[in-house]
PAMAR-903507 format. One record per residue (C-alpha): residue in three letters; x, y, z. Coordinates in steps of 0.25 Angstrom, whole numbers, padded with zeros to 4 digits, always signed. Layout:
% PAMAR-903507
ALAXYZ ...
***
This chain:
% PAMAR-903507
UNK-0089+0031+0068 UNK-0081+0044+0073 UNK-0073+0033+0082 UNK-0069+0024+0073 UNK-0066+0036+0064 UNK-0057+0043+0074 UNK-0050+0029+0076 UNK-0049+0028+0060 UNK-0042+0040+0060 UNK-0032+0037+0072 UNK-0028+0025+0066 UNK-0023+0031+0054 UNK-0017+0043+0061 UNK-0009+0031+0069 UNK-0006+0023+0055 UNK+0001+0037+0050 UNK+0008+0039+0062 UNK+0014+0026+0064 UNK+0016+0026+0049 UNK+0024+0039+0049 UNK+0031+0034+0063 UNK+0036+0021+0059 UNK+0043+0027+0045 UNK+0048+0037+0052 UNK+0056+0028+0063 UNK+0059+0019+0052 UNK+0067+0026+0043 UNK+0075+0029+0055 UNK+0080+0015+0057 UNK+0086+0017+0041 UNK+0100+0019+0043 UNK+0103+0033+0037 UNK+0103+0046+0039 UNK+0091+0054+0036 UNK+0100+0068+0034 UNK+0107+0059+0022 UNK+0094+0057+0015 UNK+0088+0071+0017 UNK+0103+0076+0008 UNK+0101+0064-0002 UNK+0104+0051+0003 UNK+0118+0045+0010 UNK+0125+0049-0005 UNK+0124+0064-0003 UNK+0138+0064+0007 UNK+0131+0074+0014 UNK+0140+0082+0025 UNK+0137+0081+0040 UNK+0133+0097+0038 UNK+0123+0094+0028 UNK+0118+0082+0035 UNK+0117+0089+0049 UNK+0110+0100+0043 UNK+0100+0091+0037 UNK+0096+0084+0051 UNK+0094+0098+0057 UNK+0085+0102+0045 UNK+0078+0090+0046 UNK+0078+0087+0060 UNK+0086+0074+0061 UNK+0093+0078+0070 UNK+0083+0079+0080 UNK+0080+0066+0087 UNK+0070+0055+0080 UNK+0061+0056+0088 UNK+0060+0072+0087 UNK+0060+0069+0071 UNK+0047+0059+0074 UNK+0040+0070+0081 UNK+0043+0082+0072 UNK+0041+0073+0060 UNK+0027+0068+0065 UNK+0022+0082+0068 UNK+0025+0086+0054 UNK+0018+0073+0050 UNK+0006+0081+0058 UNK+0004+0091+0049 UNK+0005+0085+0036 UNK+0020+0088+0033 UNK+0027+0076+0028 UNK+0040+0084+0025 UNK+0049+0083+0014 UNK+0056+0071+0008 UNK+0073+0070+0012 UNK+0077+0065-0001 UNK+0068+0071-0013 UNK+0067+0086-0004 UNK+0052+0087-0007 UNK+0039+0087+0001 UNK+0037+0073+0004 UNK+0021+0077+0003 UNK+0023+0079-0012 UNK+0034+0067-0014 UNK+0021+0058-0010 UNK+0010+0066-0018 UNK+0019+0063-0029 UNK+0021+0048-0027 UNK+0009+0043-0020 UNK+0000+0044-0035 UNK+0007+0031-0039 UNK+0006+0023-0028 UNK-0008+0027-0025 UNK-0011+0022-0039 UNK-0002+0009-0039 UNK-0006+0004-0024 UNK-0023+0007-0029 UNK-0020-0001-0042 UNK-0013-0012-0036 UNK-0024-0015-0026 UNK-0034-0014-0035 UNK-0029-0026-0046 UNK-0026-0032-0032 UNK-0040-0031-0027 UNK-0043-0037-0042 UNK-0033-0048-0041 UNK-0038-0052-0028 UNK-0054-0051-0029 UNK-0052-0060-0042 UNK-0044-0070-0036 UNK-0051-0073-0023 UNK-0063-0073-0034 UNK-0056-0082-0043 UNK-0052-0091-0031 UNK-0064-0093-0023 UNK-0074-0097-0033 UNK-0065-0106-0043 UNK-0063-0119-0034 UNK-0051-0123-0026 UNK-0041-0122-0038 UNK-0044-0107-0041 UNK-0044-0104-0023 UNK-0030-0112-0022 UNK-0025-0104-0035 UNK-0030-0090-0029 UNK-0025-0092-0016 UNK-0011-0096-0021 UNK-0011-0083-0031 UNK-0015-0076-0019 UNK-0005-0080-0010 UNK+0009-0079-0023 UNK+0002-0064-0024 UNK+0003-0060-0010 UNK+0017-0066-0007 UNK+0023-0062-0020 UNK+0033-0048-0015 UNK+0030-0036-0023 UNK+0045-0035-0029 UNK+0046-0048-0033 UNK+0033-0047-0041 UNK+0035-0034-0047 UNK+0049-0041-0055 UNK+0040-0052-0059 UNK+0030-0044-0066 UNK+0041-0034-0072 UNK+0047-0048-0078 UNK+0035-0054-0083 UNK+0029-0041-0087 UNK+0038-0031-0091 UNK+0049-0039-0094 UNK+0045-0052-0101 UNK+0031-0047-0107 UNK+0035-0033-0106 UNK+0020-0027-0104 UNK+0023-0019-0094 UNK+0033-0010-0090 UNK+0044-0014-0079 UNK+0043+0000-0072 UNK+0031+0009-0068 UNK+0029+0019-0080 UNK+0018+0029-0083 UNK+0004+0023-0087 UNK-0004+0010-0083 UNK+0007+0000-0088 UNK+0016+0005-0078 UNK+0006+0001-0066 UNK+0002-0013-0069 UNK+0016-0021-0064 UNK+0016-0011-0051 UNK+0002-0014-0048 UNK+0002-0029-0050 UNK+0014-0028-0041 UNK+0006-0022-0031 UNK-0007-0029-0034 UNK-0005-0044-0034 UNK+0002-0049-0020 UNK-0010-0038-0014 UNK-0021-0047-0023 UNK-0013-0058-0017 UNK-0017-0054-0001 UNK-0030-0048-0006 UNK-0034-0061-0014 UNK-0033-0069-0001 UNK-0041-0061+0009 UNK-0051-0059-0004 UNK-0051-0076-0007 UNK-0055-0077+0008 UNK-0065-0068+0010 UNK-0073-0072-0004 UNK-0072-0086+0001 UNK-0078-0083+0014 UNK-0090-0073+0007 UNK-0092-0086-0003 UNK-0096-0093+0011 UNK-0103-0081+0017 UNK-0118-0082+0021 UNK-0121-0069+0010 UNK-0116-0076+0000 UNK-0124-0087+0003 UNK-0137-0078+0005 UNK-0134-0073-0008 UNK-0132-0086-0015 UNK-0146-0091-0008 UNK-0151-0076-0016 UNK-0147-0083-0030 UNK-0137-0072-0034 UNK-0127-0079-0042 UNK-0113-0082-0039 UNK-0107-0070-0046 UNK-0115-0061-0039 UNK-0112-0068-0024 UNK-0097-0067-0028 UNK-0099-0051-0035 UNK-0110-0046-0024 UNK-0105-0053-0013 UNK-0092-0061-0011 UNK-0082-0052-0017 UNK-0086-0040-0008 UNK-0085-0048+0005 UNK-0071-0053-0002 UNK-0066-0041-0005 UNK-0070-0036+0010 UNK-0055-0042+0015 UNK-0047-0034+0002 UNK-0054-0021+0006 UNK-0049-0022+0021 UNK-0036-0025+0016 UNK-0033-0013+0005 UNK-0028-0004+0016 UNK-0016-0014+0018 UNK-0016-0017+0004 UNK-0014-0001+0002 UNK-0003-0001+0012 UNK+0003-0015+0005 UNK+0002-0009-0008 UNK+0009+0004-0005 UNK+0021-0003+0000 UNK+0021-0011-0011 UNK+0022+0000-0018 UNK+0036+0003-0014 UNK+0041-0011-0020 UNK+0033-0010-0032 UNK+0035+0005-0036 UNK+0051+0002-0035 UNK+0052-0009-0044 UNK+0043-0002-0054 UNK+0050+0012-0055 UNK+0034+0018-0051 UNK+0034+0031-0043 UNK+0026+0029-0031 UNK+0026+0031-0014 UNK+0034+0018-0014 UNK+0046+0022-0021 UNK+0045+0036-0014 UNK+0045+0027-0002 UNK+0056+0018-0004 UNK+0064+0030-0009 UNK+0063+0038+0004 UNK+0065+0025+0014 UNK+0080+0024+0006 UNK+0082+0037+0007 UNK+0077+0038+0022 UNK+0069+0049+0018 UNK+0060+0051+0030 UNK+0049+0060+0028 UNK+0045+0055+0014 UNK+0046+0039+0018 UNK+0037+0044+0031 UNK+0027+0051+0021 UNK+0026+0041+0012 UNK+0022+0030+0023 UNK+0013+0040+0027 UNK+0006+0042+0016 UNK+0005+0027+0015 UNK+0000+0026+0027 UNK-0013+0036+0026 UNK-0015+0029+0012 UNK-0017+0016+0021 UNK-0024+0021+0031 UNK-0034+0029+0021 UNK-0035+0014+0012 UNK-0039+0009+0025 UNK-0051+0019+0029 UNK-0055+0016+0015 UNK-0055+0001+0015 UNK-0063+0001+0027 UNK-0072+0009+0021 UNK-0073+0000+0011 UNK-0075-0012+0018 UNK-0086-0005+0024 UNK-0094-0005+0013 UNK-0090-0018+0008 UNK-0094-0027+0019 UNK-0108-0022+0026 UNK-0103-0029+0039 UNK-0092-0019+0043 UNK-0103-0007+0040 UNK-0113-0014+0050 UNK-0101-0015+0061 UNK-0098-0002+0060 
***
């Protein structure tokens, strides 16, 4: 148990690192120059005096390389630095921000986890008409792009019936067009995976025992099948929290809503390196933390994987 923990552990020490590496080396490859963005961006006209002093206090003139080093041993000990463009602790930018998202990405796949345990329900005890019609809803939702469904629900809904409000603003109202946004194509992958495993529980010999038992068939679906179907959906929400966060970005853009995303997006145009490297970060343990948890999870859900381990 101490082993696997310690590997646990590794393996999310490695998922930061490479995380915070990849980021780092990326913005690099944006043309640009990183003093610019630290004195407000490409329209400041700053001298050369203002712009060398800026790489001395910074660093940037040392090599990348030196930059990585020094920048990771800060990572070491907690410090994030401060954020080039907004000049404040990017520590506090993020406590600020990640509220919304938290709350939108936990919303969004929870009405999707609804979506998709109703559908695969729906669809695998309705005949072959409800199975094909599941399915084809299952695979629109997934492939629908997160943009393009966002204008469609402003149009039908804020604009034509005019029930919601186009932008994010204060209150529930606000949230319901972002978290469908978010929700449905997830329900869409998550309904596929579910629709499988319920159909392969409906066929499994405990299903079968307990039918021979004479529990009825809502309790066989309630008791049984819908927690070996929801098995694949657990496994799957520490992608779904990584999916959700970047869809985040898209979806927190078009509807105006404060959140990590926009923070995001915002600091990759202005190249501003520590806040986009703590942002990911952030992400990244919130990944790595979904994912302890839905192993947990599944733990408890399935009795096999208690008995392997």
């Amino acid at each position: 148990m101490l082993v696997k923990a310690a590997w646990g552990v590794a393996g999310g020490v490695f998922v930061l690192w490479a995380a915070a590496t990849l980021t780092f080396f990326g913005l690099r490859l944006i043309p640009g120059d990183p003093a610019q963005a630290v004195l407000g961006g490409p329209g400041s006209q700053a001298s050369a005096e203002a712009l060398a002093a800026v790489r001395a206090e910074y660093g940037l003139d040392q090599p990348v390389w030196v930059q990585y080093l020094r920048y990771l041993g800060r990572l070491g000990t907690g410090d994030l630095g401060s954020s080039y463009s907004l000049r404040q602790p990017v520590a506090e930018i993020i406590g600020a921000q990640i509220g919304g998202t938290l709350l939108l990405a936990a919303l969004s796949l929870a009405v999707a986890w609804v979506i998709a345990l109703g559908l695969a329900v729906w669809s695998t005890r309705g005949g072959r008409v409800a199975a094909a019609v599941g399915s084809a809803l299952e695979i629109v939702a997934a492939a629908v792009p997160h943009f393009w469904l966002a204008m469609v629900l402003v149009l039908v809904f804020s604009t034509t019936l005019r029930w919601l409000p186009a932008v994010s603003t204060p209150g529930p109202a606000g949230l319901v067009l972002p978290v469908l946004t978010l929700a449905l194509p997830l329900a869409g992958f998550l309904g596929q995976v579910m629709r499988e495993s319920v159909l392969d529980a409906l066929e499994a010999p405990f299903v079968l025992s307990a039918r021979a038992r004479g529990e009825s068939e809502g309790g066989v679906r309630w008791r049984h099948v819908l927690r070996h179907g929801a098995l694949p959906g657990i496994a799957l929400s520490g992608w779904a929290f990584g999916w959700l966060i970047s869809g985040a970005v898209v979806v927190e853009t078009i509807f105006a809503r404060p959140g990590l995303g926009r923070t995001l997006l915002n600091a990759v145009q202005l190249r501003d390196v520590p806040l986009v490297v703590g942002v990911v970060l952030v992400v990244a343990l919130g990944y790595v933390v979904v994912t302890v948890l839905t192993d947990a999870v599944s733990r408890i859900a399935d009795p096999r994987l208690r008995s392997a381990s």
